[in-house]
DSSP file (Angstrom, degrees, kcal/mol; ACC not computed):
  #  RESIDUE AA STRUCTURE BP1 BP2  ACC     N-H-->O    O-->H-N    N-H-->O    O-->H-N    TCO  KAPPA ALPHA  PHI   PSI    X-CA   Y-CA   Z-CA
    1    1 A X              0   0    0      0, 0.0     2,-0.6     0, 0.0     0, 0.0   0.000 360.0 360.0 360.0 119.6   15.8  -68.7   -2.1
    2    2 A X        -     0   0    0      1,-0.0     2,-0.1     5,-0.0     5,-0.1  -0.709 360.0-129.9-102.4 144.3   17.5  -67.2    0.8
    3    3 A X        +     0   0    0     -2,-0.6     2,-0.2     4,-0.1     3,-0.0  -0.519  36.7 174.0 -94.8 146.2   17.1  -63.9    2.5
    4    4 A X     >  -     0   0    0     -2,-0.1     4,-1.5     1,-0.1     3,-0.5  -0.713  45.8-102.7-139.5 173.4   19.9  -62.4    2.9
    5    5 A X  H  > S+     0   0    0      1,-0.3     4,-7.4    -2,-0.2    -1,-0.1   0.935 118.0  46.3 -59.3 -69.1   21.3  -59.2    4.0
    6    6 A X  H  > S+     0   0    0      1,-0.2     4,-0.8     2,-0.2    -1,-0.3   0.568 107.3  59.7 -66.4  -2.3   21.9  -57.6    0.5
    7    7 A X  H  > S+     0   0    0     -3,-0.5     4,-0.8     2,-0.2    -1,-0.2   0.724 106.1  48.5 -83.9 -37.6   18.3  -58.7   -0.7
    8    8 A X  H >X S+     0   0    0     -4,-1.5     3,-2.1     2,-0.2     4,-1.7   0.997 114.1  47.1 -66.5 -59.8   16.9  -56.6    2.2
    9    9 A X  H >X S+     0   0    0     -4,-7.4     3,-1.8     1,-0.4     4,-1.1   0.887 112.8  48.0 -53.3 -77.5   19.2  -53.5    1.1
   10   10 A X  H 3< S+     0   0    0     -4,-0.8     4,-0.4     1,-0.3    -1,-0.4   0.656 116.0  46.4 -47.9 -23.3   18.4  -53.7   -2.3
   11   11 A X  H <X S+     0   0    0     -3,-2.1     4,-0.7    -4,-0.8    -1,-0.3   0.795 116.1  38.2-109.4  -4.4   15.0  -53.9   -1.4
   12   12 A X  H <X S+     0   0    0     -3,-1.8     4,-0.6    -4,-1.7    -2,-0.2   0.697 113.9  56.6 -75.3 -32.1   14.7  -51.2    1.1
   13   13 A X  H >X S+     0   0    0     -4,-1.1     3,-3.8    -5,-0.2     4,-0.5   0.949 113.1  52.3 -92.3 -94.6   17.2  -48.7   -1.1
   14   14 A X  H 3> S+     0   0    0     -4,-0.4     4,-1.5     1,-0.3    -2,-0.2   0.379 105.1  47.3 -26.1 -41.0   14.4  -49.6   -3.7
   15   15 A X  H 3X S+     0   0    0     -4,-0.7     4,-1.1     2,-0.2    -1,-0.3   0.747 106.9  58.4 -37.5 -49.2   11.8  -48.7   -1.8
   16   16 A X  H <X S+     0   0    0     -3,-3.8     4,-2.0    -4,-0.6    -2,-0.2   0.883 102.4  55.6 -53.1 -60.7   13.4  -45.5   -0.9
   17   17 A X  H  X S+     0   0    0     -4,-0.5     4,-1.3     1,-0.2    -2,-0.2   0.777 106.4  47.7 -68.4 -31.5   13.7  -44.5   -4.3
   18   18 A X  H  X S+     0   0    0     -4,-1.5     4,-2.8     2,-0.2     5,-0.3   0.925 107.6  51.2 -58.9 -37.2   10.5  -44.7   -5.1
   19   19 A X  H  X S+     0   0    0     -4,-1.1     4,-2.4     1,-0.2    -2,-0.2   0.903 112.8  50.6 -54.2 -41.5    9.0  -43.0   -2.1
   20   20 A X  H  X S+     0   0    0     -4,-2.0     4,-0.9     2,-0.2    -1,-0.2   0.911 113.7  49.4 -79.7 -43.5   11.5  -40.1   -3.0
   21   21 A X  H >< S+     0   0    0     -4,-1.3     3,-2.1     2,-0.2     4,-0.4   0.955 112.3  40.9 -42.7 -74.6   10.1  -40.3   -6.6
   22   22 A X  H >X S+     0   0    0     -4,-2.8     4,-1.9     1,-0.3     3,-0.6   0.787 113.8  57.7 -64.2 -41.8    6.5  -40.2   -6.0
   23   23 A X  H 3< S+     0   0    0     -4,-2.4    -1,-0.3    -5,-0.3    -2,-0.2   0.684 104.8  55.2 -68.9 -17.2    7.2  -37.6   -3.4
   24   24 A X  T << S+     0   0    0     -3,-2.1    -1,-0.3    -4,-0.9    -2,-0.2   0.334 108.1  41.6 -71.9 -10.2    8.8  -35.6   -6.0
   25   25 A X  T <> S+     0   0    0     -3,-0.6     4,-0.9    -4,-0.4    -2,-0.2   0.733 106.7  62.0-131.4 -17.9    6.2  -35.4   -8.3
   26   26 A X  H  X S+     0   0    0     -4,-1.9     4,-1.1     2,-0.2    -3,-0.1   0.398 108.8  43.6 -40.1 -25.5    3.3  -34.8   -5.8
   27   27 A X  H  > S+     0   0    0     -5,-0.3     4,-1.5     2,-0.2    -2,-0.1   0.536 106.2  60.3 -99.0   1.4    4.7  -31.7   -4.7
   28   28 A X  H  > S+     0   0    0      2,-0.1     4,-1.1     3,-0.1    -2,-0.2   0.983 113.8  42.7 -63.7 -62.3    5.4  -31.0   -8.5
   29   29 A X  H  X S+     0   0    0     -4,-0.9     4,-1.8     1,-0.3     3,-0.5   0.755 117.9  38.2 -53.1 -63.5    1.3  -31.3   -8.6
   30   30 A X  H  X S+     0   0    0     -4,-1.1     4,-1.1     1,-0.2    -1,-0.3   0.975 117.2  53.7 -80.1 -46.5    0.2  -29.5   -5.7
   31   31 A X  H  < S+     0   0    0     -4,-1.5     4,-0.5     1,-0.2    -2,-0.2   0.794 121.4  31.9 -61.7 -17.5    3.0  -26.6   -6.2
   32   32 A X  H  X S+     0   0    0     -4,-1.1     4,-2.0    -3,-0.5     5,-0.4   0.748  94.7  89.5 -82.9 -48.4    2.0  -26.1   -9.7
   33   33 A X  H  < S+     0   0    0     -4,-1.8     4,-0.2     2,-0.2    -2,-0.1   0.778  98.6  45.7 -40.2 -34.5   -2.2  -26.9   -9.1
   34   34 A X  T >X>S+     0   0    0     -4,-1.1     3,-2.2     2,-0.2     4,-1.3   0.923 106.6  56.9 -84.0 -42.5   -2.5  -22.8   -8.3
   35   35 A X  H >>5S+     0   0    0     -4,-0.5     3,-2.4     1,-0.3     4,-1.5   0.795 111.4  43.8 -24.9 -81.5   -0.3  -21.9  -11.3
   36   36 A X  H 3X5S+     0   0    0     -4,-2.0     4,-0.5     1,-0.3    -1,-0.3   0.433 114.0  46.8 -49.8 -24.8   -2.9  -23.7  -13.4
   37   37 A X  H <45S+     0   0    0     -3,-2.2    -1,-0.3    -5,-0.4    -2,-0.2   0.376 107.4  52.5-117.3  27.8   -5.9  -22.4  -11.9
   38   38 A X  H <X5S+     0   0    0     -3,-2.4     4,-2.2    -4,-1.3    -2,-0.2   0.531 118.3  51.1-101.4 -30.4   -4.7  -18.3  -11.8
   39   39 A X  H  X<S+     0   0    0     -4,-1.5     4,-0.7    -5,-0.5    -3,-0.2   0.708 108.9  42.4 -96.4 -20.2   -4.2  -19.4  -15.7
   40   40 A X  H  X S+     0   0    0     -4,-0.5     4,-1.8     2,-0.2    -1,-0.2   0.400 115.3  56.3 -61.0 -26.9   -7.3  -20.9  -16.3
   41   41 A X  H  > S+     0   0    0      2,-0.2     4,-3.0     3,-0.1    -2,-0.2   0.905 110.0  43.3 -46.2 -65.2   -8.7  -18.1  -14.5
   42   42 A X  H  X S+     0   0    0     -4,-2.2     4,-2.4     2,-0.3    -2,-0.2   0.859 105.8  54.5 -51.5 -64.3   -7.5  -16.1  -16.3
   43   43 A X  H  X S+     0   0    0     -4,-0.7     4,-3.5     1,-0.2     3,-0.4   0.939 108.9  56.8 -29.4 -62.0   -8.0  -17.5  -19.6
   44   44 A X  H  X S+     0   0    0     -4,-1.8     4,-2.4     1,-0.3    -2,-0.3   0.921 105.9  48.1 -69.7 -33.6  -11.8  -17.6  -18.6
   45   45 A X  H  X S+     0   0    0     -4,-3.0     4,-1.9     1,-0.3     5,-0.4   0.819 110.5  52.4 -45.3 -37.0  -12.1  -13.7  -17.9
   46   46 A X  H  X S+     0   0    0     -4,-2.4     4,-1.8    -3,-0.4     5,-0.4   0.931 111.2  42.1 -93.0 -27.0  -10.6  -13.0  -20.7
   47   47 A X  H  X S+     0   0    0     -4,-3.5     4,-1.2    -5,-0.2    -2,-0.2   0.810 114.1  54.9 -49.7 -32.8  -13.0  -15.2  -22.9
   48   48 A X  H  X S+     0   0    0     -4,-2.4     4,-1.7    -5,-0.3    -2,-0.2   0.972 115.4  35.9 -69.2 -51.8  -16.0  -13.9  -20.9
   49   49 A X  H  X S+     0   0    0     -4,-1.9     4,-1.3    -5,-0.2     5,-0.2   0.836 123.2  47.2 -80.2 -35.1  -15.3   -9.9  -21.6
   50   50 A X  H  X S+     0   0    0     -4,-1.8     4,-2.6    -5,-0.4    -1,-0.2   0.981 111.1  44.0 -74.6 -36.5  -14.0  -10.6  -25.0
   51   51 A X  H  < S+     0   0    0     -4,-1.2     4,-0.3    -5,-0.4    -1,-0.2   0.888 112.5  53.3 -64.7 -24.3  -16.5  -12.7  -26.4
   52   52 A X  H >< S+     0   0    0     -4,-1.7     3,-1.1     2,-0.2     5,-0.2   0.992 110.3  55.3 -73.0 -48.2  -19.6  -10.2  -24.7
   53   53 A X  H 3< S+     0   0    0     -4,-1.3     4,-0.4     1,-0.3    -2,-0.2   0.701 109.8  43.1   6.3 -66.3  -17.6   -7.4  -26.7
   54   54 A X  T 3< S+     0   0    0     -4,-2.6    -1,-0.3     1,-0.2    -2,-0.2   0.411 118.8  38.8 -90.9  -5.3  -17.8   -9.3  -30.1
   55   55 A X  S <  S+     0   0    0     -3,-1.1     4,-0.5    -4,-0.3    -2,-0.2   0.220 111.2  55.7-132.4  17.4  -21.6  -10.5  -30.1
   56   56 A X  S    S+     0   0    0      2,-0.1    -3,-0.2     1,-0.1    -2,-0.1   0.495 109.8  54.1-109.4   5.2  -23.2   -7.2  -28.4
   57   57 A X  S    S+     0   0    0     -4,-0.4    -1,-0.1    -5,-0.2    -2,-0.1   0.141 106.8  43.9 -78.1  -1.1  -21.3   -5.8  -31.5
   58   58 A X  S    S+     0   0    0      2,-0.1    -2,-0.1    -3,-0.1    -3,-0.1   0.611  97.5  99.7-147.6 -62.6  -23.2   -8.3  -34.0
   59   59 A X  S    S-     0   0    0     -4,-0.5    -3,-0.0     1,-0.0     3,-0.0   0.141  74.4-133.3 -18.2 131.3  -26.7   -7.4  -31.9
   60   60 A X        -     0   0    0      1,-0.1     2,-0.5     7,-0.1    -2,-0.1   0.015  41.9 -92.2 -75.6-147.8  -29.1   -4.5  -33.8
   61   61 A X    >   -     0   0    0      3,-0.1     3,-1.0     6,-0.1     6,-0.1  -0.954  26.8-135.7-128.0 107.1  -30.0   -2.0  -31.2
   62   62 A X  T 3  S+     0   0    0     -2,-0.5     7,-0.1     1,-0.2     6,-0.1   0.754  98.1  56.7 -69.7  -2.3  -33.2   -2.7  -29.5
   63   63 A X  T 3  S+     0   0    0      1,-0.1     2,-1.1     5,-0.1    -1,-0.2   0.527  72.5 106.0 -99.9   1.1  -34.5    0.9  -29.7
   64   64 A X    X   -     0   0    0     -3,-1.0     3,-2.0     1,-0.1     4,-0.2  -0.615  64.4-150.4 -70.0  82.4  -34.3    1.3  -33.4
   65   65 A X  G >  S+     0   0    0     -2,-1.1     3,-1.0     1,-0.3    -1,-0.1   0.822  92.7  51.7 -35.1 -40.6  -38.5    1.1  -34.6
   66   66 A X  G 3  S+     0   0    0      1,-0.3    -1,-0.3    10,-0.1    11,-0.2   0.979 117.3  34.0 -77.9 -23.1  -37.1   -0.6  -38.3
   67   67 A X  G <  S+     0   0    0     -3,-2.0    -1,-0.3    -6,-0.1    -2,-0.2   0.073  81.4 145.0-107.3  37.4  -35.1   -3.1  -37.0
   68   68 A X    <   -     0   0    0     -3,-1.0     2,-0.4    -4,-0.2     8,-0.4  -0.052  31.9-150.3 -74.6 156.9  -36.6   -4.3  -33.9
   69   69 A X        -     0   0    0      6,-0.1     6,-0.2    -7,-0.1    -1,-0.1  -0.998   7.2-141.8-146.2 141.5  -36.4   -8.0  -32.9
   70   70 A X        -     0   0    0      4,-2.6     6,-0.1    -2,-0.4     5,-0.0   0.083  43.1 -83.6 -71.4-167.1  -39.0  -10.1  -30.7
   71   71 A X  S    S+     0   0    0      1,-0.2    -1,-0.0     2,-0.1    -2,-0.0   0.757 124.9  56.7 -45.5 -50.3  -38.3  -12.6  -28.2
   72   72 A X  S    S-     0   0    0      2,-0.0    -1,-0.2     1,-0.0    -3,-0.0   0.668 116.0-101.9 -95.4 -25.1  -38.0  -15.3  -30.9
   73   73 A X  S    S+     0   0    0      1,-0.5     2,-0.2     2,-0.1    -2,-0.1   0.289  82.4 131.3 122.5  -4.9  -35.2  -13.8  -33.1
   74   74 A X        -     0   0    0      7,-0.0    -4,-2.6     9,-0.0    -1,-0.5  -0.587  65.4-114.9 -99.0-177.0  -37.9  -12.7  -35.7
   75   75 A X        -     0   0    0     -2,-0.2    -6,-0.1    -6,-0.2     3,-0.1  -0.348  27.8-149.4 -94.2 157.5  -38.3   -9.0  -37.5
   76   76 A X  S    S+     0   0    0     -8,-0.4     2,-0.4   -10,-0.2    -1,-0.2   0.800  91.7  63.8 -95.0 -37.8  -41.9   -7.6  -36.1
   77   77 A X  S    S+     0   0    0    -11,-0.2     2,-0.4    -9,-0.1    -1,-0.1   0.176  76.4  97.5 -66.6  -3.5  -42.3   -6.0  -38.9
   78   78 A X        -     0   0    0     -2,-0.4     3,-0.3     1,-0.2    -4,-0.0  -0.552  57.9-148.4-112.5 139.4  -42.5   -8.7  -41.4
   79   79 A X  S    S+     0   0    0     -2,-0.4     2,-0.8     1,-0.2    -1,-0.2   0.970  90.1  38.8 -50.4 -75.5  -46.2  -10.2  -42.8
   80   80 A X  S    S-     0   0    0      2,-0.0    -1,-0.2     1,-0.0     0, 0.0  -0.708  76.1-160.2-112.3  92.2  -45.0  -13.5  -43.2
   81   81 A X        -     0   0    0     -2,-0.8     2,-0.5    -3,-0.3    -7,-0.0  -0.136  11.9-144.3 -39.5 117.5  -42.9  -14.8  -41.0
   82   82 A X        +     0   0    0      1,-0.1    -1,-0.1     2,-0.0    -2,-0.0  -0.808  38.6 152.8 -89.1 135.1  -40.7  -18.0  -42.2
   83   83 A X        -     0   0    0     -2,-0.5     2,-0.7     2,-0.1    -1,-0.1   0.185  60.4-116.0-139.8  16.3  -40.6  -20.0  -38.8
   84   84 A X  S    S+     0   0    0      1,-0.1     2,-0.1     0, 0.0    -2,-0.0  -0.263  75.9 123.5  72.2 -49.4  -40.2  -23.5  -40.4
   85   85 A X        -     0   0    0     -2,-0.7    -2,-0.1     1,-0.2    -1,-0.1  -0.264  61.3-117.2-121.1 131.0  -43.6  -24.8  -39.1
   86   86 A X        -     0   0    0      1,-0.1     2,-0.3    -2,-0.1    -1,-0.2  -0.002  46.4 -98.1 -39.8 148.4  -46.8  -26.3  -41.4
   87   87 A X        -     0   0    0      1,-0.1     2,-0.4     0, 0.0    -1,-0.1  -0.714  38.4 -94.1 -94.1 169.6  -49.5  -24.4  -41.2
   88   88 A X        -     0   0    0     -2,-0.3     3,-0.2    -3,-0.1     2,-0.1  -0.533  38.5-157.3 -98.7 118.7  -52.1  -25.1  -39.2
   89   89 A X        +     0   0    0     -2,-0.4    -1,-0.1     1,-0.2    -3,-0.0  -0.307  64.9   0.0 -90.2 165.8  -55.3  -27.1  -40.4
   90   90 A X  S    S+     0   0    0     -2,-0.1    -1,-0.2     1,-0.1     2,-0.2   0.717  86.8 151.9  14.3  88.9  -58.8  -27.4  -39.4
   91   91 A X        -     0   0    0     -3,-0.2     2,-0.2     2,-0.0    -1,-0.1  -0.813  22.8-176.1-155.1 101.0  -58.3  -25.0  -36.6
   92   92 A X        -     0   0    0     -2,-0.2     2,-0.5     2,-0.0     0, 0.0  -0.632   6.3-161.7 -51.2 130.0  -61.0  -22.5  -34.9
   93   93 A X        -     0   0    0     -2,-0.2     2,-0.6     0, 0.0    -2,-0.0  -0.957   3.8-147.1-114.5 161.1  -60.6  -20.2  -32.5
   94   94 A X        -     0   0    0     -2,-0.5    -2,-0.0     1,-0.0     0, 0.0  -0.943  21.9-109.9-128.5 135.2  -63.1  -18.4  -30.1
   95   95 A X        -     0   0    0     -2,-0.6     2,-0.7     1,-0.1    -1,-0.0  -0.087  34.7-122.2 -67.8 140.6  -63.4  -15.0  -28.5
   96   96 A X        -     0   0    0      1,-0.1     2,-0.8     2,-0.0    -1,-0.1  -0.841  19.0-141.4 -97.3 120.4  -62.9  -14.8  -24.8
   97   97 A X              0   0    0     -2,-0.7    -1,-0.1     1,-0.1    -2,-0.0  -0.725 360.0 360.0 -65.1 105.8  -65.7  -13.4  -22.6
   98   98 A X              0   0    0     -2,-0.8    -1,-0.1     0, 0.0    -2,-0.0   0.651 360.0 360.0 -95.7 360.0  -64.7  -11.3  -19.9
């Protein structure tokens, strides 16, 4: 194969165009990259404020005596508590002296 004049232009004019390609579509990326994070920003604020909105709206009121809720998400008020858990066998306890 011989090199030849027009094998070099064609492969230089090829070159070119890619570089011009790739250089197009890296400044797509970066000019775009704030767009995409003002809008994702965005997005998340408005998920954060709505969503606290809608579940402190589903929340009783912690100063209401009938409906109070512990720590764990159960009533105090209730005898018997359903918690899932066996009950506990052959199990003592002892009084602490202080």
């Amino acid at each position: 194969m011989e090199f030849s004049f027009k094998t070099a232009a064609r492969t230089i004019l090829t070159a070119v165009i890619v570089l011009a390609l790739l250089s197009v579509v890296f400044k797509a990326i970066i000019v775009l990259l704030p767009v995409a994070l003002v809008l994702l920003l965005a997005f998340w604020l408005y998920a954060k404020f709505m969503g606290k909105k809608t579940k402190r709206a589903e929340q009783p009121l912690a100063d209401s005596s009938s409906d109070f809720f512990d720590a764990f998400g159960q009533k105090a008020g209730r005898e018997n508590p359903r918690t899932g858990r066996k009950p506990a066998r052959d199990v003592t306890t002892k009084d602490v002296d202080e």
